[in-house]
C-alpha beads as a LAMMPS data file, in Angstrom:
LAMMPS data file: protein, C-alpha beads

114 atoms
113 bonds

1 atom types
1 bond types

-500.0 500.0 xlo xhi
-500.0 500.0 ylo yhi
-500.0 500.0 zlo zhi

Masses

1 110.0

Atoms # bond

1 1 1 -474.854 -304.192 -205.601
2 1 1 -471.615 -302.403 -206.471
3 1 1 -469.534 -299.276 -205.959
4 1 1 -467.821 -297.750 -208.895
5 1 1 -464.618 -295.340 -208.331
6 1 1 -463.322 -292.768 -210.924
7 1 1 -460.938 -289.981 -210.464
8 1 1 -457.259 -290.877 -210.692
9 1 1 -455.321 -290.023 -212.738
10 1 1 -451.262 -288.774 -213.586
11 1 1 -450.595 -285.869 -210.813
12 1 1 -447.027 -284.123 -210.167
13 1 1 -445.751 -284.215 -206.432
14 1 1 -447.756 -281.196 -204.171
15 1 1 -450.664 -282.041 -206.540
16 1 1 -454.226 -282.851 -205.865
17 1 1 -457.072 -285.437 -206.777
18 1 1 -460.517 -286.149 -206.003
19 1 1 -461.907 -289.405 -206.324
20 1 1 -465.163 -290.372 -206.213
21 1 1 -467.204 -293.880 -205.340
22 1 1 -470.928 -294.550 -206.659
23 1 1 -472.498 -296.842 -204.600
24 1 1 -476.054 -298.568 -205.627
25 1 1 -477.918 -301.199 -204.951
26 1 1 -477.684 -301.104 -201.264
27 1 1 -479.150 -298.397 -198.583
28 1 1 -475.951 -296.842 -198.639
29 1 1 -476.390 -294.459 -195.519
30 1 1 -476.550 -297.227 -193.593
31 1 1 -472.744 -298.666 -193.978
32 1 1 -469.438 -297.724 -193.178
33 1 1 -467.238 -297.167 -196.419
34 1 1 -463.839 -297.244 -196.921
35 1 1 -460.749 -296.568 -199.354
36 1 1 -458.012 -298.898 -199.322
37 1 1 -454.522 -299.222 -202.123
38 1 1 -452.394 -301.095 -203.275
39 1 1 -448.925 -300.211 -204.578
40 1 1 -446.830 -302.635 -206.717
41 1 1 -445.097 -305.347 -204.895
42 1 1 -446.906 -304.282 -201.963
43 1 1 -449.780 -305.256 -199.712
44 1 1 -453.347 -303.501 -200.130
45 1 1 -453.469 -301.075 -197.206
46 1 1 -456.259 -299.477 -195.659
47 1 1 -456.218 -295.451 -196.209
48 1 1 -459.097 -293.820 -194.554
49 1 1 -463.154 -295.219 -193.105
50 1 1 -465.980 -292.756 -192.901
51 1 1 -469.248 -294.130 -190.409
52 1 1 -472.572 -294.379 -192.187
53 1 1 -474.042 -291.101 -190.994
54 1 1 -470.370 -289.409 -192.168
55 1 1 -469.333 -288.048 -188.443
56 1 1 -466.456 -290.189 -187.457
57 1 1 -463.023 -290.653 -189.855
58 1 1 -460.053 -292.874 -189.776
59 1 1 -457.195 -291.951 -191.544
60 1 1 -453.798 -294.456 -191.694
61 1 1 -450.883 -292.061 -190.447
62 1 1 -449.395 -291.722 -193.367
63 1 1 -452.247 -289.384 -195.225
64 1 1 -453.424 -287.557 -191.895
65 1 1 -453.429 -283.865 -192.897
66 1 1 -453.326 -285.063 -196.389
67 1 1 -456.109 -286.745 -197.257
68 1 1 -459.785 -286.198 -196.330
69 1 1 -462.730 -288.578 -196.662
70 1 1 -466.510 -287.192 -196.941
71 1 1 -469.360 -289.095 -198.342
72 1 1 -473.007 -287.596 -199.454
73 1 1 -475.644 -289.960 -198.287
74 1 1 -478.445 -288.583 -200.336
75 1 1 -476.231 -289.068 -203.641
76 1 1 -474.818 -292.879 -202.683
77 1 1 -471.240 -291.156 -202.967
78 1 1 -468.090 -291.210 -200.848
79 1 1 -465.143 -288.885 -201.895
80 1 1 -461.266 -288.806 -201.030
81 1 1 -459.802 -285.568 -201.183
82 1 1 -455.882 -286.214 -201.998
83 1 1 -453.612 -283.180 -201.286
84 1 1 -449.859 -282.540 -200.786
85 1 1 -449.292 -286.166 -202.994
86 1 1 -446.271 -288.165 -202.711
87 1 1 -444.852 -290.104 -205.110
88 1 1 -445.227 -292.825 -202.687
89 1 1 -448.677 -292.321 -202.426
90 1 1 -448.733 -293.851 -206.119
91 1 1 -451.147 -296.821 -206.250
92 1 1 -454.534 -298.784 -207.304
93 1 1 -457.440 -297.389 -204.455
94 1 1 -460.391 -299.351 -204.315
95 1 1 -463.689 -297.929 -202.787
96 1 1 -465.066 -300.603 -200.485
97 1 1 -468.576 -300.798 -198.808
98 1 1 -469.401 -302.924 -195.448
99 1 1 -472.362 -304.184 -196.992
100 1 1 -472.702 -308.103 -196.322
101 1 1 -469.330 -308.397 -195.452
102 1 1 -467.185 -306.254 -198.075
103 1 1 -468.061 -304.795 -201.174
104 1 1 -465.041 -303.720 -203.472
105 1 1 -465.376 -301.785 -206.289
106 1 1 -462.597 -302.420 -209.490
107 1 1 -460.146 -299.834 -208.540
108 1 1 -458.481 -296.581 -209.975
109 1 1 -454.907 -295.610 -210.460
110 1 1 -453.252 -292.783 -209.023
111 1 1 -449.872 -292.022 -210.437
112 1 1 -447.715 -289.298 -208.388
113 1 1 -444.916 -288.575 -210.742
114 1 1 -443.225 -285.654 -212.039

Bonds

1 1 1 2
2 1 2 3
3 1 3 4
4 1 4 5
5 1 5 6
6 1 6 7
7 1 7 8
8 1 8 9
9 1 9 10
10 1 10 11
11 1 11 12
12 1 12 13
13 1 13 14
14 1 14 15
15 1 15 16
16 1 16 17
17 1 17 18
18 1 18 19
19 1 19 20
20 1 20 21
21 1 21 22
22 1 22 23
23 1 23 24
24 1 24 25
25 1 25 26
26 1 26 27
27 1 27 28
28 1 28 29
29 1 29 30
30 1 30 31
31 1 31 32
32 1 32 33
33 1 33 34
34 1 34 35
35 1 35 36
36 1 36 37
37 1 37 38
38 1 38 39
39 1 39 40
40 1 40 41
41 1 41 42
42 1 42 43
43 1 43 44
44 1 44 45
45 1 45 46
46 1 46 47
47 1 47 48
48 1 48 49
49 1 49 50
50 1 50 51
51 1 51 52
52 1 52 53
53 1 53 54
54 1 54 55
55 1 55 56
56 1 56 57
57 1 57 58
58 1 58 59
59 1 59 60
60 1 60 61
61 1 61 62
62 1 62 63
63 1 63 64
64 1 64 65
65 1 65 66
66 1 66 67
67 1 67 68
68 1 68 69
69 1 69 70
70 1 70 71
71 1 71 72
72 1 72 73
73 1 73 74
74 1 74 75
75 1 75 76
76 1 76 77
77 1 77 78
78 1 78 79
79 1 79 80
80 1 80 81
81 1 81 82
82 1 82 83
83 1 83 84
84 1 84 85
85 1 85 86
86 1 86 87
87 1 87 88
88 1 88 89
89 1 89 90
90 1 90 91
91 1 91 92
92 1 92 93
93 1 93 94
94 1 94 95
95 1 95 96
96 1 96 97
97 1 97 98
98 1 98 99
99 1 99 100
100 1 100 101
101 1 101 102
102 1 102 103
103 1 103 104
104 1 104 105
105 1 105 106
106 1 106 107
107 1 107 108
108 1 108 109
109 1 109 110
110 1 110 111
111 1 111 112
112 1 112 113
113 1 113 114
């Protein structure tokens, strides 16, 4: 069982990334998924939650209108679709399945930095 993340990367402010979550190992269309950060110094933070079937979204208030989660049940993926980045929206994000209890995957940087 594991999710694997990919996708960040080094982005100027007003950029845009994509990142991506493999899940296997589970039946993934049945659980809620979820990225979360963590910036230095700071505490890991929960950014957006898609339901199982991918028709309900939660987004923290900082990325609403910014940031879009999706997921594709019949490829075991779940995407976040960064936009209008912030240098403050510099961080690790971690892909994270509700699969007995919490599955997190090892994390991928996102740098926002001109």
């Amino acid at each position: 069982v594991q999710v694997v993340e990919s996708g960040g990367g080094l982005v100027q402010p007003g950029g845009s990334l994509r990142l991506s979550c493999a899940a296997s190992g589970f039946t993934f269309s049945s659980y809620a998924m979820s990225w979360y950060r963590q910036a230095p110094g700071k505490e890991r933070e929960l950014v957006a939650t898609i339901n199982s079937a991918g028709g309900t979204s939660y987004y923290v208030d900082s990325v609403k209108g910014r940031f879009t989660i999706s997921r594709d049940n019949a490829k075991n993926t779940v995407h976040l679709q960064m936009n209008s980045l912030r240098p403050e929206d510099t961080a690790v994000y971690y892909c994270v399945a509700y699969y007995s209890g919490r599955i997190w995957g090892q994390g991928t940087q996102v740098t926002v930095s001109s």
